[in-house]
N, C-alpha and C positions, 0 to 999 in steps of 0.2 A: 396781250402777250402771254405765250405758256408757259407753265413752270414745267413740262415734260420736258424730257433730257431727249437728243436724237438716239436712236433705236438704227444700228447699224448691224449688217449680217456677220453671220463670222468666219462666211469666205473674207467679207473686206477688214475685218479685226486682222485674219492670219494673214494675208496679202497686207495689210501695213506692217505689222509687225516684221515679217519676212524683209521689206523695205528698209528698214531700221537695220535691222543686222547686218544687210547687204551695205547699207552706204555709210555704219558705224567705220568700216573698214578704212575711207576716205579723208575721218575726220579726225581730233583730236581725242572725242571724245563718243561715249552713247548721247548724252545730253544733247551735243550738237548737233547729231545727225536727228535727232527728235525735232528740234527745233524749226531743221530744213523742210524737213517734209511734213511734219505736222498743218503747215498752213498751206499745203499742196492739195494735202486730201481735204481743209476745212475741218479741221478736228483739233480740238486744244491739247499742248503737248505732254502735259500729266495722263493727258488717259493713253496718248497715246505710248507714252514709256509704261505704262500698268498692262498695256495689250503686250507690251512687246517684253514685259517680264512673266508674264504669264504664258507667253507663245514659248518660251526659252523653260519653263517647269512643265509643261507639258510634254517637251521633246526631249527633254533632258535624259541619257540614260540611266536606269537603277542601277544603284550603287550592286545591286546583287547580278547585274546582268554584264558586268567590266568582265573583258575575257582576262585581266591582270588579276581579279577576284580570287580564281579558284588557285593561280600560282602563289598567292600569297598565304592563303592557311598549307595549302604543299610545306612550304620556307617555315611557317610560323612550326608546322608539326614536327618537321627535320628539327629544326632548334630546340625543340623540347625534348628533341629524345638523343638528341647531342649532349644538352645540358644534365641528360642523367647518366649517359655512361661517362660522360667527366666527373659528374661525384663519386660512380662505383668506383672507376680508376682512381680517383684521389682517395678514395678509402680505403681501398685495397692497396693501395703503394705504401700508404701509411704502417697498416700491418704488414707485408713482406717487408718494409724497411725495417721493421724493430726486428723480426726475425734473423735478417741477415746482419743487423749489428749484434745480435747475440751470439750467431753460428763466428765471425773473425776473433770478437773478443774474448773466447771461452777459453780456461786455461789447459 
């Protein structure tokens, strides 16, 4: 008997993997739909939930490539420069205010 592991290509790695995803849709769970189809193809179902987390990190898109990306430092920049004409305004109110309680109260 061998102790070699079977040597599969990775058309049929991404073609199960893809399998999984399609028929996770069906079930309650990922784990289940592993379960279903892993004894279809003849492949034990840890590796094949390892193909099909790995098919899911390779396709995944970059965090730098979301088109919501670039609108959020937009928002994040607006907010920073919102947040500083509200302290010149609270600062500047502060002194017109002492000014004009000077100017009603002067004898």
């Amino acid at each position: 008997m061998s102790n070699k592991s079977k040597r599969f290509p990775p058309e049929f790695r991404e073609r199960a993997a893809r399998m999984v995803l399609e028929e996770e849709k069906n079930h309650p769970s990922r784990w289940s739909a592993v379960m279903m189809i892993a004894p279809k193809l003849d492949i034990h179902p840890d590796t094949l939930s390892k193909w099909t987390r790995l098919h899911e990190r390779a396709n995944a898109p970059a965090v730098n490539d979301l088109p919501d990306r670039e609108k959020i430092r937009r928002l994040e920049r607006e907010n920073r420069e919102l947040r500083q004409v509200n302290e010149i305004l609270r600062k500047a109110s502060a002194y017109f205010a002492e000014g004009e309680l000077d100017r009603r109260f002067r004898p």
